[in-house]
Structures are given as C-alpha cells and as structure tokens.
C-alpha positions as CSV (number, residue, x, y, z in Angstrom):
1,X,61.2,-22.9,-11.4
2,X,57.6,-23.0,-11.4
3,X,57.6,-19.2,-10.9
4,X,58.1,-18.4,-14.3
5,X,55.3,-20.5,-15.6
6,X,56.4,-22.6,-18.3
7,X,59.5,-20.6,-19.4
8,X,62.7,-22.6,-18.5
9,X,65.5,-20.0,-19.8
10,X,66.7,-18.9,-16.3
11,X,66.9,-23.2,-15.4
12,X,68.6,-23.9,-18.7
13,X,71.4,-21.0,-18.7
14,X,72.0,-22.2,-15.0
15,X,72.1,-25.6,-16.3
16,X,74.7,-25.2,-19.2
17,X,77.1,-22.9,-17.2
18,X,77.1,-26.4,-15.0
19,X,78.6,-28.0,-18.2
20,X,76.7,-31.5,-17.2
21,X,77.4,-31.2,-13.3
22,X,73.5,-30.1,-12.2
23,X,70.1,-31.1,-12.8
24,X,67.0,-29.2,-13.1
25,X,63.0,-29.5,-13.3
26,X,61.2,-28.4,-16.0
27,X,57.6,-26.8,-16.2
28,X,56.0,-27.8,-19.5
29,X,52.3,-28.2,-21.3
30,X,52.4,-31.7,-21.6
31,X,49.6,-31.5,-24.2
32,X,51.9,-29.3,-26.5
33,X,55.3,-29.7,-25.4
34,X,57.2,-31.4,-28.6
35,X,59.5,-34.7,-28.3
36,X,62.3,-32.6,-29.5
37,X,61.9,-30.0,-26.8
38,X,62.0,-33.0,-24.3
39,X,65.0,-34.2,-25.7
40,X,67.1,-30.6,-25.8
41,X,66.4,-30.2,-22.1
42,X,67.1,-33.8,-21.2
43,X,70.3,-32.9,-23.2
44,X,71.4,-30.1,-20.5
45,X,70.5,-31.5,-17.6
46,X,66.6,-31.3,-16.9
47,X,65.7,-35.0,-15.1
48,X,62.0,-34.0,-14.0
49,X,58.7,-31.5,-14.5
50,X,56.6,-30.0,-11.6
51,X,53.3,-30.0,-11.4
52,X,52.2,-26.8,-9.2
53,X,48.5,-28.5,-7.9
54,X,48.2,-27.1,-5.0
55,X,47.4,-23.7,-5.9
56,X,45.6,-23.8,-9.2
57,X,44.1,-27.5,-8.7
58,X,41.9,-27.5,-6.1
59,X,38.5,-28.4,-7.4
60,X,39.8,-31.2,-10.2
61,X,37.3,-34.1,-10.7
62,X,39.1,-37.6,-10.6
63,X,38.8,-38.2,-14.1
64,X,40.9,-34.5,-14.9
65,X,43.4,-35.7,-12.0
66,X,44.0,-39.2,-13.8
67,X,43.6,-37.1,-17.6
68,X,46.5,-35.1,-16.2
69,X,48.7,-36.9,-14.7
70,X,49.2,-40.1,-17.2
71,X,49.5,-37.6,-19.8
72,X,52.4,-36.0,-18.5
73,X,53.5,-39.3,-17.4
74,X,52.8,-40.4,-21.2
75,X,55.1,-37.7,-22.1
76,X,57.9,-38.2,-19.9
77,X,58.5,-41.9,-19.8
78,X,60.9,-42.7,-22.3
79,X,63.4,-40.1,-21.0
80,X,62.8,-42.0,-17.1
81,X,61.8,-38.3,-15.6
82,X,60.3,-38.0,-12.5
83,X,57.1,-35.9,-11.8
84,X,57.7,-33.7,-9.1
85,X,53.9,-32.6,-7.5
86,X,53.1,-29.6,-5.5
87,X,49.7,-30.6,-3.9
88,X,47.9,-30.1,-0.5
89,X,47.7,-33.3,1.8
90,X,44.8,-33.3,1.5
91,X,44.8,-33.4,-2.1
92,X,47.0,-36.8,-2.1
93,X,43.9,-38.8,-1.2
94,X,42.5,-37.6,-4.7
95,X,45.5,-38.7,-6.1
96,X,46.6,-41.9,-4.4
97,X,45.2,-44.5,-6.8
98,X,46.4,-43.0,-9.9
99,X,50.0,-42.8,-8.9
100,X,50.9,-46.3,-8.8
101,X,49.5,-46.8,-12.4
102,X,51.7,-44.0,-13.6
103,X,55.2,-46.6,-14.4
104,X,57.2,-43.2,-13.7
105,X,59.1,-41.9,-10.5
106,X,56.9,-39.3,-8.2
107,X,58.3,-37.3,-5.7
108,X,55.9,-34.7,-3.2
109,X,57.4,-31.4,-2.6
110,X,57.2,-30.1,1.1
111,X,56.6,-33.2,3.4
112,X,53.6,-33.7,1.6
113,X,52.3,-30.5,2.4
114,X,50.1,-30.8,5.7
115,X,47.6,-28.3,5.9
116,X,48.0,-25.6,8.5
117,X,45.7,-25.9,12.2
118,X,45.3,-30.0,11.8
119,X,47.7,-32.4,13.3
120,X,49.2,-34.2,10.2
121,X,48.6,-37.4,11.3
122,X,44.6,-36.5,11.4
123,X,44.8,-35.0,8.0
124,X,42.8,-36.4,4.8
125,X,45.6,-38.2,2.6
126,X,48.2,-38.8,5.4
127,X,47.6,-42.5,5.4
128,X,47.4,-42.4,1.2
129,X,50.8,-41.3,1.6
130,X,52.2,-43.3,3.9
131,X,50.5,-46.1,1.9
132,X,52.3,-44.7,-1.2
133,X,55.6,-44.6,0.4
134,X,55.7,-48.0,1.2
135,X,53.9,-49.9,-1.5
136,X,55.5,-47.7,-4.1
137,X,59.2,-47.3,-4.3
138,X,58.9,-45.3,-7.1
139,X,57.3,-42.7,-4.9
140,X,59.6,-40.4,-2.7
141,X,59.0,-37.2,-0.5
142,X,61.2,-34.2,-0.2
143,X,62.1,-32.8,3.2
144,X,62.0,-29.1,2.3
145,X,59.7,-26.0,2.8
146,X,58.9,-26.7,6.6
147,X,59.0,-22.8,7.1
148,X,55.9,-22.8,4.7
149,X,54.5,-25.5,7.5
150,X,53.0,-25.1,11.0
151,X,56.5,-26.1,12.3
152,X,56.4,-28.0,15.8
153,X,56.6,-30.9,17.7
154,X,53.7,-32.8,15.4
155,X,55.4,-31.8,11.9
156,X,58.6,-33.2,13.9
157,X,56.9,-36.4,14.4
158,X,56.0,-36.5,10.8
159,X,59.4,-35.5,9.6
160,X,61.2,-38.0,12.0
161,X,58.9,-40.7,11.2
162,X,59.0,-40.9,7.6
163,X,62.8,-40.8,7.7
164,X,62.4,-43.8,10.2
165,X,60.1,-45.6,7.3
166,X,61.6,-44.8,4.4
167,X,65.3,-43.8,4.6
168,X,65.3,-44.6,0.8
169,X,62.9,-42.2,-0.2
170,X,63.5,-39.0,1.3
171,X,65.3,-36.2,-0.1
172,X,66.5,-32.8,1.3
173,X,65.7,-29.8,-0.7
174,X,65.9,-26.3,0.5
175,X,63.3,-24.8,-1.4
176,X,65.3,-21.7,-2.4
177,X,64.7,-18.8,-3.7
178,X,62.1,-19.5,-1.4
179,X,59.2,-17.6,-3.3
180,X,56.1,-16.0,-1.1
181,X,53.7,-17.2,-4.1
182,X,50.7,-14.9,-5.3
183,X,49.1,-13.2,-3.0
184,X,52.1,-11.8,-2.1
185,X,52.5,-9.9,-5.5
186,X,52.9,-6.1,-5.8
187,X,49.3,-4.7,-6.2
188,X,48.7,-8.7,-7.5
189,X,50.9,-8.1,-10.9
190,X,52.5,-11.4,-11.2
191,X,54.6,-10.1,-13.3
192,X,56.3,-7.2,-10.5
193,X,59.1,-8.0,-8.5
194,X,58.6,-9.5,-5.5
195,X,60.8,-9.9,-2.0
196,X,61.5,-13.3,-1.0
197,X,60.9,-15.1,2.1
198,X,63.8,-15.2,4.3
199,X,63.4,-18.2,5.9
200,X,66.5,-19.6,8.4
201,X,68.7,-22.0,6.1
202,X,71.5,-23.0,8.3
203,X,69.2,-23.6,11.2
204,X,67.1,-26.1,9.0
205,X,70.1,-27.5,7.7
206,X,71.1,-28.4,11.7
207,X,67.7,-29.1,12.5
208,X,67.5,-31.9,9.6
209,X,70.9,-33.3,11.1
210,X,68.8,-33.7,14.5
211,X,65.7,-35.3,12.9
212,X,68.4,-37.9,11.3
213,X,69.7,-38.5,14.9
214,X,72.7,-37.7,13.5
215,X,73.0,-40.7,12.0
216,X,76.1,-40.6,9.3
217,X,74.4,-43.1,6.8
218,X,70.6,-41.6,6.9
219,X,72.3,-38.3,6.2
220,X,74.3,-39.3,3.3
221,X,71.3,-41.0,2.0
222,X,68.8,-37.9,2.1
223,X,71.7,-35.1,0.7
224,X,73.6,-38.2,-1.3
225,X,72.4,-41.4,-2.8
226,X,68.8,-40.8,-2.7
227,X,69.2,-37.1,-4.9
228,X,71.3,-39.2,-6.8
229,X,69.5,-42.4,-8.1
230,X,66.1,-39.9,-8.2
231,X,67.7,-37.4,-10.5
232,X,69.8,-39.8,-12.5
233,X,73.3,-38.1,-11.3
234,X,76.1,-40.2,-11.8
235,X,79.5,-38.3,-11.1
236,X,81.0,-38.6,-7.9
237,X,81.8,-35.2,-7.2
C-alpha cells in the first residue's frame, strides 16, 4: 500500500499468511530496487508496483514522465508485472503516448480519476484514455474509489460506458483501507495515525451490480477473469 511509502512489510506478511492464494502491489525505487528484491516479492505473491502521480507528480516535464515510467517498466518486465498508476485525468493526456511503448500491462486506479466540478467527458485526457483502452489491450481501468469522485449521473455515464467498451478491461477494486491521504494528517505528521474514510461498501458493491445491468457474465468478468489474467492468478478458488 502506497501509504507506507516504499516499505512493503505489512503487504508481504499479508501475502505469506495467504500461503500463495493472494496477490499484492508493491511500491519500489525502480532506480535502486535490486533484481533479487524483485524476485523475493514475486516469490510471495507481489504481481504489480504503483506509481502514486497524482499527488507528488503534478508539474513533470514529458521527458521525466517517459524517464520514469520505461524505467520502472525496464525493471519490471521480465517478471510480466503490471504498473498500476495513480494520476489525475488530466494527467493521462501527458502520459498517453508513452504507454503504448511501455511492452508491459497498465492499469489506472479510480476510473481514471476525473477531476472534481468538470463533466468527465469534457476533461483533458478523457479521449487519451478512451484511445488507450481500445488501441491498447494491455491497458485496463479499475472501477474503485468513486467516493473519492464527484459521484452522479455523469461519473455514471462514464462508469457505464466504459464497461459497455471494454468489458475486458475493467476491474473492481474497493479501494480499502480507504485512506484520506495528506492533508488529512494529524497536525500534517505523516507519520501519526490517522482515521479512515468510511465510505459505503455494500452500497457500491450493489451499485456496480446496477452499472453491469446485472448482467451475470460482465460481472464475473470485472470481480473474476479480468482480476485474474491482470494479476496472473491461476487457482480456481
């Protein structure tokens, strides 16, 4: 969990009490991070890294965009991880023509992140990513986080649309433990404990049934087959 910075203890006891049944994303320094570290956390169960842009990324030149993200590629591509990104929508017109180049599997937390107070259709890098999604089937989207959205009838179009698009590439997360982020830490110590967001689980869980039309097989696909052939998961349980 990106929370803890690049310290993956908490995933990698969670991921050895699974004994092989669970799958986690790591956050590493892709400059520094050795082949052998790579390996031992590919060895319990780690199938991806996140890259947290949208918070600490903001004023990137395109050559530091494209220096970042083929070297983490670089790093990753033997093993077949995917790069899991954390960025604005707007941010994913920055990013668009470097993706395809990458040769690894991407997937965009939190719908792609539309900005809130703008339609997301309207927003910079909504057409990149629609453009990614279907030129790119290396390139999936996570439906998660909407509580961290402007939630209403637009995001519904969004979310309902790319399901209709791309049933292959959409994967339900539910963001959890649901984090507030920075400027929500105690007199701004990151390191004090902070209260987590509450946000209504069960209801998003029905309401993602709805977008889905209730359709048995696009369900299966977003909680099922997709999760599985993203994060290399092969048991049937």
């Amino acid at each position: 969990m990106s929370v803890y910075g690049l310290n993956n203890d908490c995933s990698i006891d969670a991921l050895r009490r699974l004994k092989g049944k669970g799958r986690g994303i790591a956050c590493i320094d892709a400059n520094t991070v050795e082949d052998a570290e790579l390996d031992s956390l590919h060895n319990v169960g780690f199938r991806g890294i996140r890259l947290n842009l949208r918070t600490r990324s903001q004023n990137l030149s395109p050559n530091e965009w494209e220096k970042l993200l083929t070297t983490t590629a670089n790093r990753i591509r033997r093993l077949d991880w995917v790069i899991q990104i954390f960025v604005s929508m707007p941010q994913i017109a920055d990013i668009a023509p470097i993706i395809p180049k990458l040769g690894v599997k991407i997937v965009f937390d939190h719908l792609g992140h539309p900005e809130q107070g703008t339609i997301p259709f309207e927003q910079r890098g909504c057409n990149e990513l629609y453009e990614l999604l279907s030129n790119d089937k290396n390139t999936y989207i996570k439906l998660s986080g909407t509580y961290r959205l402007e939630e209403g009838p637009d995001l519904e179009e969004h979310i309902k649309k790319l399901l209709n698009l791309f049933p292959d590439q959409v994967v339900w997360a539910s963001d959890w433990p649901h984090t507030a982020g920075p400027e929500m830490n105690p007199g701004g110590d990151p390191k004090a404990l902070q209260d987590n967001l509450t946000p209504d689980i069960p209801k998003f869980v029905q309401d993602s049934i709805r977008w889905c039309n209730e359709d048995e097989t696009l369900i299966k696909k977003i909680w099922v087959d997709n999760p599985r052939r993203l994060w290399d998961y092969p048991y049937d349980d």
